[in-house]
C-alpha atoms as one frame of an Amber mdcrd trajectory, in Angstrom:
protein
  23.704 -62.182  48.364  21.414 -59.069  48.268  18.958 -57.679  50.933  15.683
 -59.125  50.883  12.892 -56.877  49.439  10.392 -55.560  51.408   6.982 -54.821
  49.366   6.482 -50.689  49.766  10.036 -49.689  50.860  11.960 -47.906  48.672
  15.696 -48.892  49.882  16.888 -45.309  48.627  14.003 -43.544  50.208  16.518
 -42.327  53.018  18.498 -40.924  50.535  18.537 -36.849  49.766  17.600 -35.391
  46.276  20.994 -33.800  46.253  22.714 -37.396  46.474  20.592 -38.690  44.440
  20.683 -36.046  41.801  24.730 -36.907  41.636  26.040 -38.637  38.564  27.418
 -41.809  38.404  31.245 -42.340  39.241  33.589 -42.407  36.142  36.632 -42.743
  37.879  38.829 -45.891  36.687  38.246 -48.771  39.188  40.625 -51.349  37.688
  43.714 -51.518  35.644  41.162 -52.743  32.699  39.492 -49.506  33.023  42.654
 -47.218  32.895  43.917 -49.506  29.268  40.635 -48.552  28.236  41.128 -45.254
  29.157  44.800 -45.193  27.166  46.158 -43.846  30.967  49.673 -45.850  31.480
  52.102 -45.555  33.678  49.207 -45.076  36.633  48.278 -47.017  39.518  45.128
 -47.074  41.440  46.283 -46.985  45.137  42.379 -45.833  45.899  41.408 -49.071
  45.886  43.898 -50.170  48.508  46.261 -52.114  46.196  49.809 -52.528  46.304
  51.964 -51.136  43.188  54.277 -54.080  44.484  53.582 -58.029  43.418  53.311
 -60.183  46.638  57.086 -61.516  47.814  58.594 -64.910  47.084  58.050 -66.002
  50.444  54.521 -65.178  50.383  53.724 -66.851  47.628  55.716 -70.069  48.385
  53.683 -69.830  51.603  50.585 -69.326  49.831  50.652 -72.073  47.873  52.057
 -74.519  50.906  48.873 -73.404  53.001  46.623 -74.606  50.001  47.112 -78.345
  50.888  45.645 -77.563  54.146  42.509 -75.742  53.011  40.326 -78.513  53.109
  40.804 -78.936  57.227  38.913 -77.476  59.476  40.834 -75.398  62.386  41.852
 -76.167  65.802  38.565 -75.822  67.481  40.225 -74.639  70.476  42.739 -72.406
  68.757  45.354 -73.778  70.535  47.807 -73.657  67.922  47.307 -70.365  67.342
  47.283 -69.188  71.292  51.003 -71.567  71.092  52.145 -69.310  68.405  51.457
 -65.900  69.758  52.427 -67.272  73.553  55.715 -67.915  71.385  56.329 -64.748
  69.885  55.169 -62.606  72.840  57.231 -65.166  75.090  54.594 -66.166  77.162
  53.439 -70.125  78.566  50.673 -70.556  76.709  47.420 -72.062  78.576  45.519
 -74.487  77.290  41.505 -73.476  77.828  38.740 -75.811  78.122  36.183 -72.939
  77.595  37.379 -72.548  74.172  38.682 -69.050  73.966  42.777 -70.196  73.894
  44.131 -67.005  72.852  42.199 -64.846  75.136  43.104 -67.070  78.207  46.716
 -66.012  77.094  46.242 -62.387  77.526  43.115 -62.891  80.423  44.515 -65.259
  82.713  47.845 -65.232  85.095  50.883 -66.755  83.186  54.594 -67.063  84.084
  57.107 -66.047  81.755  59.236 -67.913  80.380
């Protein structure tokens, strides 16, 4: 979804010459672009990507969270404030207001 245009304003009119005087990027911003290139043997960590596929367990989990994509959330979040009350070892509290996990972290708990 783009920006909507506004008649007279030149979006780049904040920009400098010197910017805009600048040439295109030809740097390789896929793997399609490095074939194309004949570069092997390279990978393009610029782009934040991992030179490692994703685990087994990921994708097994992945593909078991799929069947649930369709739901809606807990409105409340309480599952979520249960899970991190879990890990951190906390009683979680349930909140009327809505905000579950913050009432974790916001309001007096006892530990377990």
């Amino acid at each position: 979804m783009s920006a909507p245009s506004v008649p007279g304003y030149d979006k780049m009119s904040w920009v400098t010459p010197s910017v805009r005087a600048l040439p295109p990027t030809r740097d390789a911003q896929t793997k399609g672009d490095l074939d194309a290139l004949g570069l092997t043997g390279l990978r393009l960590m610029h782009l934040n990507e991992s030179p490692y596929p994703p685990s087994p367990r990921a994708i097994e989990a992945a593909i078991a969270t799929t069947a649930e994509l369709h739901r809606y959330p807990a409105v409340r979040g309480q599952p979520l404030a249960n899970a991190i009350a879990a890990r951190i070892g906390i009683c979680p509290i349930a909140s009327s207001s809505g905000m579950a996990v913050a009432s974790l972290f916001f309001s007096p708990a006892t530990s377990r």
